[in-house]
C-alpha positions in Angstrom: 83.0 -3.4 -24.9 82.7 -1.0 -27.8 79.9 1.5 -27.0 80.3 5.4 -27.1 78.0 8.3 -26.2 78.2 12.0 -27.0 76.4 14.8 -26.4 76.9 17.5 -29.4 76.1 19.8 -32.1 75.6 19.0 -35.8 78.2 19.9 -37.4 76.5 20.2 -41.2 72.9 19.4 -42.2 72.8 15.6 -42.6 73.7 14.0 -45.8 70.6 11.2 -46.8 70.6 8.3 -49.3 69.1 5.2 -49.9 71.4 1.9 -50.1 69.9 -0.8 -52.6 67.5 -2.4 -50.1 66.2 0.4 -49.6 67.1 1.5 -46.1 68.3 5.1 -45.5 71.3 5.9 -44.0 72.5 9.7 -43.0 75.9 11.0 -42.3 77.0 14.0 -40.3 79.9 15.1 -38.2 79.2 16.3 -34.7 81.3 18.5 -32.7 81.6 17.8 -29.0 83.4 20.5 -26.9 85.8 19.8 -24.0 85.8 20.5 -20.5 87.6 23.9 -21.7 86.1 25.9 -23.7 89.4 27.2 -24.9 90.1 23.7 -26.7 88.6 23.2 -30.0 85.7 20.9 -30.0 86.8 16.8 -31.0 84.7 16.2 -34.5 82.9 12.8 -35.3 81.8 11.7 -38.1 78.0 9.7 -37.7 76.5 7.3 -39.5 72.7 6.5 -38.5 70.4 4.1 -40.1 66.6 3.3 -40.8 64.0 5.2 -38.3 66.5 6.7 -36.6 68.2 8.1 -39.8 65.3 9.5 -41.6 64.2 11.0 -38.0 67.7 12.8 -38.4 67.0 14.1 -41.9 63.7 15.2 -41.3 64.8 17.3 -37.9 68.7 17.6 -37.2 70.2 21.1 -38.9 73.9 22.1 -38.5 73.7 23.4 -34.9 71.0 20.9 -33.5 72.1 19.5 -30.2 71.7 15.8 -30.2 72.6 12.8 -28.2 73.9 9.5 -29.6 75.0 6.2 -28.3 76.9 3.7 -31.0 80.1 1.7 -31.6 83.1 3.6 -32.6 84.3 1.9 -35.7 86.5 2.0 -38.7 84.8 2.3 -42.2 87.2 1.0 -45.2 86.8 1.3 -48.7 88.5 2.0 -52.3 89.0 5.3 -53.6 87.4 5.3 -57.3 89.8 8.0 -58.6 93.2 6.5 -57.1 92.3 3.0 -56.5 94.0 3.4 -52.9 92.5 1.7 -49.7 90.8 5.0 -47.4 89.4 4.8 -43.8 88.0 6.7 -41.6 87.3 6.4 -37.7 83.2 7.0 -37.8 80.2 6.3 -35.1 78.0 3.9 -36.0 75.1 4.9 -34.2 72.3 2.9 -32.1 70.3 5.6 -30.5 69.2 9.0 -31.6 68.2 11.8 -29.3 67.3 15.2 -30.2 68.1 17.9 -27.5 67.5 21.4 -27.2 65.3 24.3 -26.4 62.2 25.8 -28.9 62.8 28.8 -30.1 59.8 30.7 -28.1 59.9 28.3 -25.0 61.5 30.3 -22.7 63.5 28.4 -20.6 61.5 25.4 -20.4 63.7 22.7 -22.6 62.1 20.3 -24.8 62.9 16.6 -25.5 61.9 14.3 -28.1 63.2 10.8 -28.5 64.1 9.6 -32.1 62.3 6.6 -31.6 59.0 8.6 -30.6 59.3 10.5 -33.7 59.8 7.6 -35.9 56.6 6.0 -34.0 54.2 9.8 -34.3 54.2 9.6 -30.5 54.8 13.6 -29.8 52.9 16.6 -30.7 54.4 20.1 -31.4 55.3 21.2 -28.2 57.6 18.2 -27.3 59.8 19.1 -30.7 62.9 20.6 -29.5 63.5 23.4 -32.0 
């Protein structure tokens, strides 16, 4: 069974476009630390699509903590310039979940599900930033 989950931060702001169909796809890395905080953190690079992906564009920021469940998978294609074959190990993700604590909310964390954001089902006080 293929099926990863990690618990990070955004690495960069996400990267949005639209393929021909029309569907939006983002792309991010996310850093995930280790059990030591000495270790650098392992980097992933994401790719999320539809609801999910314009919920990312519209609230992830590099340093948003988020929470994502997907297949770890290998993403193949020509280089234009060189004509070579490139990969690159990426995380196709399933599941989208925004993390983190507002700003002025004290202690009190604050969750918000991507799939409640792409349906309008929270208000401002569930956003987590």
């Amino acid at each position: 069974m293929n099926v990863i989950t990690l618990i990070g931060r955004a690495g960069r702001d996400p990267e949005v476009r639209y393929n021909e169909s029309g569907t939006v796809v983002a792309q991010l890395t996310l850093a995930v630390n280790r059990r030591s905080r000495d270790e650098d953190p392992d980097w992933f690079n994401l790719k999320i699509w539809g609801k999910q992906a314009q919920v990312a564009a519209d609230y992830v920021r590099k340093g948003s903590l988020i929470a994502v469940s997907g297949s770890h998978i290998e993403d193949k294609w020509t280089d234009r310039n060189t004509g070579e074959e490139r990969k690159k190990w990426i995380v196709d993700v399933r599941t989208l979940e925004l993390l983190g604590k507002k700003p002025d909310a004290g202690d009190t964390s604050s969750r918000a599900t991507a799939a409640d954001a792409a349906a309008g089902r929270f208000d401002d006080d569930s956003i987590p930033f």
